[in-house]
Backbone bond lengths (Angstrom), bond angles and torsions (degrees), N, CA, C in turn:
res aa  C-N    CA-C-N  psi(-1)  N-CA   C-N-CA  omega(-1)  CA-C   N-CA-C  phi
1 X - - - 1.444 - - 1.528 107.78 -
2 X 0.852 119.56 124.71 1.875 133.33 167.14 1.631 109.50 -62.41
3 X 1.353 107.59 112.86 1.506 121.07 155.19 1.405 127.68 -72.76
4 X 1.550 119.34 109.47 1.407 96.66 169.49 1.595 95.44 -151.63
5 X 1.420 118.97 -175.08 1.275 128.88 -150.08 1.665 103.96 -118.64
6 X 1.335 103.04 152.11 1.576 96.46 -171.67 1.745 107.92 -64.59
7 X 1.277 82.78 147.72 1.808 97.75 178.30 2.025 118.91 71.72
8 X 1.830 96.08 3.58 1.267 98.38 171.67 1.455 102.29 -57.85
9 X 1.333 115.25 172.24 1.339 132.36 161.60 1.691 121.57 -122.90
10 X 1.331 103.96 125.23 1.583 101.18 -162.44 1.503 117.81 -135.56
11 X 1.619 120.69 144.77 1.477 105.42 -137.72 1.989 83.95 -106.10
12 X 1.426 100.67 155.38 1.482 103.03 177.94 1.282 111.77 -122.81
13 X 1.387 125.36 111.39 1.313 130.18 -173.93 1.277 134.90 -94.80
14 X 1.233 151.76 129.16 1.301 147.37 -177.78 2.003 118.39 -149.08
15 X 1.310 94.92 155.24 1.805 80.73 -178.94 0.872 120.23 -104.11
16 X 1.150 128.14 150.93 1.852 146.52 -148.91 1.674 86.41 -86.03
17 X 1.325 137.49 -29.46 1.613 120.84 163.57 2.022 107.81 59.29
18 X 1.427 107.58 30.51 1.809 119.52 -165.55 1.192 103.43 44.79
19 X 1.773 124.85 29.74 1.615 93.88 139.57 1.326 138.72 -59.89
20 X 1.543 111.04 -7.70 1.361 118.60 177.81 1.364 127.00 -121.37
21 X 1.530 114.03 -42.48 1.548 130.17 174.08 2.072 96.88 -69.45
22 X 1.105 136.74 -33.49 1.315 155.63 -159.63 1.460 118.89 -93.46
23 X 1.603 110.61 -31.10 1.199 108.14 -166.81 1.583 105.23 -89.62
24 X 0.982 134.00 -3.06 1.056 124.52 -162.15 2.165 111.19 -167.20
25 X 1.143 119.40 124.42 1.413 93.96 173.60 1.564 128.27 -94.32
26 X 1.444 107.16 20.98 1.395 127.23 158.09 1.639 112.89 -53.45
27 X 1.236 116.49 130.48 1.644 99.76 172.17 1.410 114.03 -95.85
28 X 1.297 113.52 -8.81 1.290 131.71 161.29 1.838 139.21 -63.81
29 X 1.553 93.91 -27.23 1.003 129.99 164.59 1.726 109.49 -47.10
30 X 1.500 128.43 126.85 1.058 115.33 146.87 1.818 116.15 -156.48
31 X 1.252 106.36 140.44 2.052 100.32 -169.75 0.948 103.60 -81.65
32 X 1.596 124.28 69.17 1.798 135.60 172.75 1.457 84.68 -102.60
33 X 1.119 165.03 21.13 1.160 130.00 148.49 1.358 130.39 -71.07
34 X 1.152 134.01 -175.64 1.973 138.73 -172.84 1.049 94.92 -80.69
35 X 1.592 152.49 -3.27 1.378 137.01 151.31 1.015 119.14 -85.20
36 X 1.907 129.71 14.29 1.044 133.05 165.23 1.658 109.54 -140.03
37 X 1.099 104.47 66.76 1.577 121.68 -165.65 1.540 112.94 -101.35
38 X 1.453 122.87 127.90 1.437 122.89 176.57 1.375 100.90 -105.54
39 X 1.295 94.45 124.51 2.005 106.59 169.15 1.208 116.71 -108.71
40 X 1.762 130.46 134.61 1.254 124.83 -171.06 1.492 87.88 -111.09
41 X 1.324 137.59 158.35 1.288 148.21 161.26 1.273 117.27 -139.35
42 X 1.662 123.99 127.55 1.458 118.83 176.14 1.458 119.94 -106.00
43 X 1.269 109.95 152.86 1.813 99.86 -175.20 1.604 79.32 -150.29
44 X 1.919 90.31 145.36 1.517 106.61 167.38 1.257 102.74 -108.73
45 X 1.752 125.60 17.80 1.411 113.64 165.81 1.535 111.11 -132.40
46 X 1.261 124.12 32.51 1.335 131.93 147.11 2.099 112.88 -8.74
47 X 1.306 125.62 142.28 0.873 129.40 177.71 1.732 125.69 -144.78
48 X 1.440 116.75 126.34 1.487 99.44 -146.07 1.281 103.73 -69.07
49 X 1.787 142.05 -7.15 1.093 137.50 157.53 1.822 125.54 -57.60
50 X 0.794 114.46 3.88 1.943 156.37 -178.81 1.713 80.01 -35.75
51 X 1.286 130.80 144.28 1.460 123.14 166.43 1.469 79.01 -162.32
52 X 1.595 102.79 157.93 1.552 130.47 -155.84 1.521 108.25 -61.96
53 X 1.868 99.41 -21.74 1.438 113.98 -170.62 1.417 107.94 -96.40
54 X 1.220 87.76 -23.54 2.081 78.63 166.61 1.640 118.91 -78.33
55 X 1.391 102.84 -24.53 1.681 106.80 -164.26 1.361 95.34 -68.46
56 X 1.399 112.64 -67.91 1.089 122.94 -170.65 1.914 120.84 -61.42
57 X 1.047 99.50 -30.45 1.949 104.12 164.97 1.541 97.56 -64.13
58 X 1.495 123.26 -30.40 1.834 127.57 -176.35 1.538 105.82 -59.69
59 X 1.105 87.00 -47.65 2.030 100.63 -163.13 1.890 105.65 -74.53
60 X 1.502 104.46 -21.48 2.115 98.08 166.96 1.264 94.34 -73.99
61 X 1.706 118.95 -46.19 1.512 101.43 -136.24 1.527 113.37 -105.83
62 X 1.528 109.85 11.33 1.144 123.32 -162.34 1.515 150.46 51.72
63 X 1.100 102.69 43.04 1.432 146.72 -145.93 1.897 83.89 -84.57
64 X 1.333 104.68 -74.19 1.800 106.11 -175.01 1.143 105.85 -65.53
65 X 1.226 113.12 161.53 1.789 108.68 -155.38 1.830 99.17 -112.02
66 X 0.967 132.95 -10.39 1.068 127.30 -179.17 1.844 117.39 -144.29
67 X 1.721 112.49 120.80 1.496 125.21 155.06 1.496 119.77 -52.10
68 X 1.445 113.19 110.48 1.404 95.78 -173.72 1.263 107.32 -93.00
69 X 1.545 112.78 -36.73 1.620 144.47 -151.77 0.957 136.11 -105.84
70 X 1.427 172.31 168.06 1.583 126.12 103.63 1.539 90.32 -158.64
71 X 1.648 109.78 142.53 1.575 105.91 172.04 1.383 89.64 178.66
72 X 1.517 117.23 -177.19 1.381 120.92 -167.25 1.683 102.52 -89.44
73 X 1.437 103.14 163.07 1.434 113.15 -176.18 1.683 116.24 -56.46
74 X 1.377 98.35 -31.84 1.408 110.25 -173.55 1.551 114.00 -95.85
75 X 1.454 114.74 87.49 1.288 120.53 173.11 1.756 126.62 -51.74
76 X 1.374 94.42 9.17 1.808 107.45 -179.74 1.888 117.97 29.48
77 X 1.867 84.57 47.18 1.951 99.76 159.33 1.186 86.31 -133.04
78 X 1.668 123.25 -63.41 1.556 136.06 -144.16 1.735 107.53 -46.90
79 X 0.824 132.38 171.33 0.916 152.83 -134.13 2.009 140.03 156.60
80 X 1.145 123.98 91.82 1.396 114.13 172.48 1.685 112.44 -77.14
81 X 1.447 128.78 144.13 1.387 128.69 -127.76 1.713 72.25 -122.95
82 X 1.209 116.87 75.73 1.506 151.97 153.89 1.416 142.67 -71.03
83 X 1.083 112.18 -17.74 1.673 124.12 -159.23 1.192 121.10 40.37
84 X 1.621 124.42 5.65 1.092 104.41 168.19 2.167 114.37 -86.71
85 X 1.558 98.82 171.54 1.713 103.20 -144.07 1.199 107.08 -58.41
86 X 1.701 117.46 -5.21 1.980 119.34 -169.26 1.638 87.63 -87.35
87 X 1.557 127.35 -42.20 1.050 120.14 -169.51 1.873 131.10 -67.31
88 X 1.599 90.48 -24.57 1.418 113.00 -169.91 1.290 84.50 -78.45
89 X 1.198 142.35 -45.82 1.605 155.90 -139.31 1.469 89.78 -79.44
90 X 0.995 114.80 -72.41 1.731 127.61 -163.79 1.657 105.04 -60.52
91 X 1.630 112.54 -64.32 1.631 114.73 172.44 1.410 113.33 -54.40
92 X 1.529 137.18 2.68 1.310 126.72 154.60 1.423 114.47 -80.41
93 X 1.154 100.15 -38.82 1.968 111.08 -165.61 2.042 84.86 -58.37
94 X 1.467 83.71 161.50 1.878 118.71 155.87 1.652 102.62 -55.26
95 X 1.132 110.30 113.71 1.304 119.53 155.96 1.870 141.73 -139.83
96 X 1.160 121.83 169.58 1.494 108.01 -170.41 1.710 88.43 -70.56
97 X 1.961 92.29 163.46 1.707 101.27 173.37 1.276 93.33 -59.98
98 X 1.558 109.24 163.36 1.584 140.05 141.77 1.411 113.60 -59.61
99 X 1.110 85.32 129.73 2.156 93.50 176.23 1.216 116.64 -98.83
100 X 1.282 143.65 136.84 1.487 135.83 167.92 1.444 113.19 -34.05
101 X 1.429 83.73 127.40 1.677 94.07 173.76 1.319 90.27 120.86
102 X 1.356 127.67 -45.09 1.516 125.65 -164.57 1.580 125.86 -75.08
103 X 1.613 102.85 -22.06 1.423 105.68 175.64 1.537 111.75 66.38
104 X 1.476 96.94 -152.75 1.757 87.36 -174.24 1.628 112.33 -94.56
105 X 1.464 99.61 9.51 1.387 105.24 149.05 1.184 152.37 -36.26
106 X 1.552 151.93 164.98 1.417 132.63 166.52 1.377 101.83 -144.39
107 X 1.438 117.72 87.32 1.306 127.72 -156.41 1.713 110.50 -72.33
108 X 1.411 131.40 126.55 1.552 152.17 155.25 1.408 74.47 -7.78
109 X 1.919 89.99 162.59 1.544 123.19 154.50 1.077 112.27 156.42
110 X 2.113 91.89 149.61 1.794 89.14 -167.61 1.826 84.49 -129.04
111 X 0.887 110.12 139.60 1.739 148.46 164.65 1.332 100.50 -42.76
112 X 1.552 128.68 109.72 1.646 131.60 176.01 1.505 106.59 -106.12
113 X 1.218 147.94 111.74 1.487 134.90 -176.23 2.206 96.11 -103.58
114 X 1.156 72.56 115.28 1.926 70.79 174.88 1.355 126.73 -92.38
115 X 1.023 159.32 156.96 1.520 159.37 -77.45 1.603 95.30 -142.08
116 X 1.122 125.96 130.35 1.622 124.35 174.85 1.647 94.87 -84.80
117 X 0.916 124.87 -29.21 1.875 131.35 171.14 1.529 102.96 -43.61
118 X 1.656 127.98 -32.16 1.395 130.59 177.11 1.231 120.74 -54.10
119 X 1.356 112.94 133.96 1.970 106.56 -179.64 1.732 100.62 -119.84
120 X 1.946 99.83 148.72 1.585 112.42 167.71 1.808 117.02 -28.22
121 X 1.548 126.74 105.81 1.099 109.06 159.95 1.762 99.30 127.67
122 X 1.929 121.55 -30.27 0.832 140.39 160.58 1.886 109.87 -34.80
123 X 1.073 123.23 125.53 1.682 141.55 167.29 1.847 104.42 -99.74
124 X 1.161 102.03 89.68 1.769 111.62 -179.18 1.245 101.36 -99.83
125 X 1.458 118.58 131.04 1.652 115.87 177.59 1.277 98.51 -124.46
126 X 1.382 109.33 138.45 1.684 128.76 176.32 1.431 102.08 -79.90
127 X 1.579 143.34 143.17 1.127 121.60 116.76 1.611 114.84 -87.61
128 X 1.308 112.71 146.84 1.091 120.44 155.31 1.693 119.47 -98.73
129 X 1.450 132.10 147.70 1.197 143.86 -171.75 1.597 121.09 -146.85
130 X 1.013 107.75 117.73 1.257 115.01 -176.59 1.779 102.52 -105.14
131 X 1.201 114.37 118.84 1.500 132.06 161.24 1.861 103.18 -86.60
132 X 1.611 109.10 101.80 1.429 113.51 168.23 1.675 86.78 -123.58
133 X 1.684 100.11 114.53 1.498 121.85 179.53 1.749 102.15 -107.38
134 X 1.296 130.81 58.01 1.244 116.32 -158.44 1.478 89.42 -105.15
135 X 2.076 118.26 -119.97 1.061 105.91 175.10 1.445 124.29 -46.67
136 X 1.068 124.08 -41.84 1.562 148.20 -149.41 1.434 103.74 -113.07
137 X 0.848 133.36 166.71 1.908 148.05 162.16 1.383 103.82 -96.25
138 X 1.525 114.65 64.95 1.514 118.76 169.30 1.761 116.62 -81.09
139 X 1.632 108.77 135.02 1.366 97.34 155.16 1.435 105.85 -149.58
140 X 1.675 101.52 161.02 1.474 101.68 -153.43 1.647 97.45 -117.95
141 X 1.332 146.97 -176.57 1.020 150.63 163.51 1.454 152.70 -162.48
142 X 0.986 151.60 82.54 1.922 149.72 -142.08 1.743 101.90 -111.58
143 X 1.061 107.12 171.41 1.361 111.14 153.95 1.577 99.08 -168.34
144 X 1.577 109.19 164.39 0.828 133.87 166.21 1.842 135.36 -123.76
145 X 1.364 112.09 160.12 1.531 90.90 -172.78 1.650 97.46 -117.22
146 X 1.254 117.82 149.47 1.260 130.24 -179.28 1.558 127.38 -106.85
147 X 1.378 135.70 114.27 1.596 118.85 -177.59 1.347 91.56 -80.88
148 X 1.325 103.71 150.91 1.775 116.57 174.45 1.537 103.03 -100.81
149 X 1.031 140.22 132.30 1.541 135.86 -162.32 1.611 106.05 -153.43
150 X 1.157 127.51 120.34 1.522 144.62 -166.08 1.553 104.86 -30.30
């Protein structure tokens, strides 16, 4: 479980797997539009009976009480270390180091700022949601739970 403090800000990472370097051999190309939208949502009443169909029935009807997030899948650095021309494109530019784990990768991520309203001892769980509307009406989803700690 991740410790952090109210109103920290904390980065959420995942790999683009050629949703972006892959989809296209445009280097111009990128699936940042609202049919490829990541939503973060926080709830301090998460429940371990939680199923993909509740989260997501949560996030129309407003069920979780707080927007943490929201922006396109393609953070326009990430990159899978591919050779294809989006990848060559991006691994030339200025970028933050690679962290272990990442390889010669440059792993996605979207920016979570959490609630100064949070108190010591609080269990806050993110969902994260990925809307991939491409061929198909795909959506994907994780969450995590957070201790809030002074």
């Amino acid at each position: 479980m991740l410790s952090a403090r109210p109103s920290d800000t904390i980065l959420l990472m995942y790999q683009e797997n050629g949703h972006i370097t892959r989809i296209n051999d445009d280097p111009n190309h990128s699936p940042s539009s609202t049919t490829n939208l990541i939503v973060v949502y926080g709830t301090l009443h998460s429940r371990p009976t939680d199923t993909f169909q509740d989260v997501t029935a949560s996030l129309f009807y407003a069920d979780i009480e707080g927007l943490r997030a929201t922006g396109p899948f393609d953070d326009g650095h990430c990159y899978q270390d591919n050779e294809t021309p989006i990848a060559l494109m991006r691994r030339s530019k200025s970028q933050r180091p690679h962290i272990d784990g990442e390889g010669q990768n440059l792993w996605c991520g979207t920016r979570v700022g959490l609630s100064k309203a949070l108190h010591p001892g609080d269990i806050y769980t993110l969902y994260w949601v990925w809307n991939f509307s491409g061929a198909a009406n795909e959506m994907y989803t994780t969450c995590m739970d957070i201790l809030i700690v002074e």
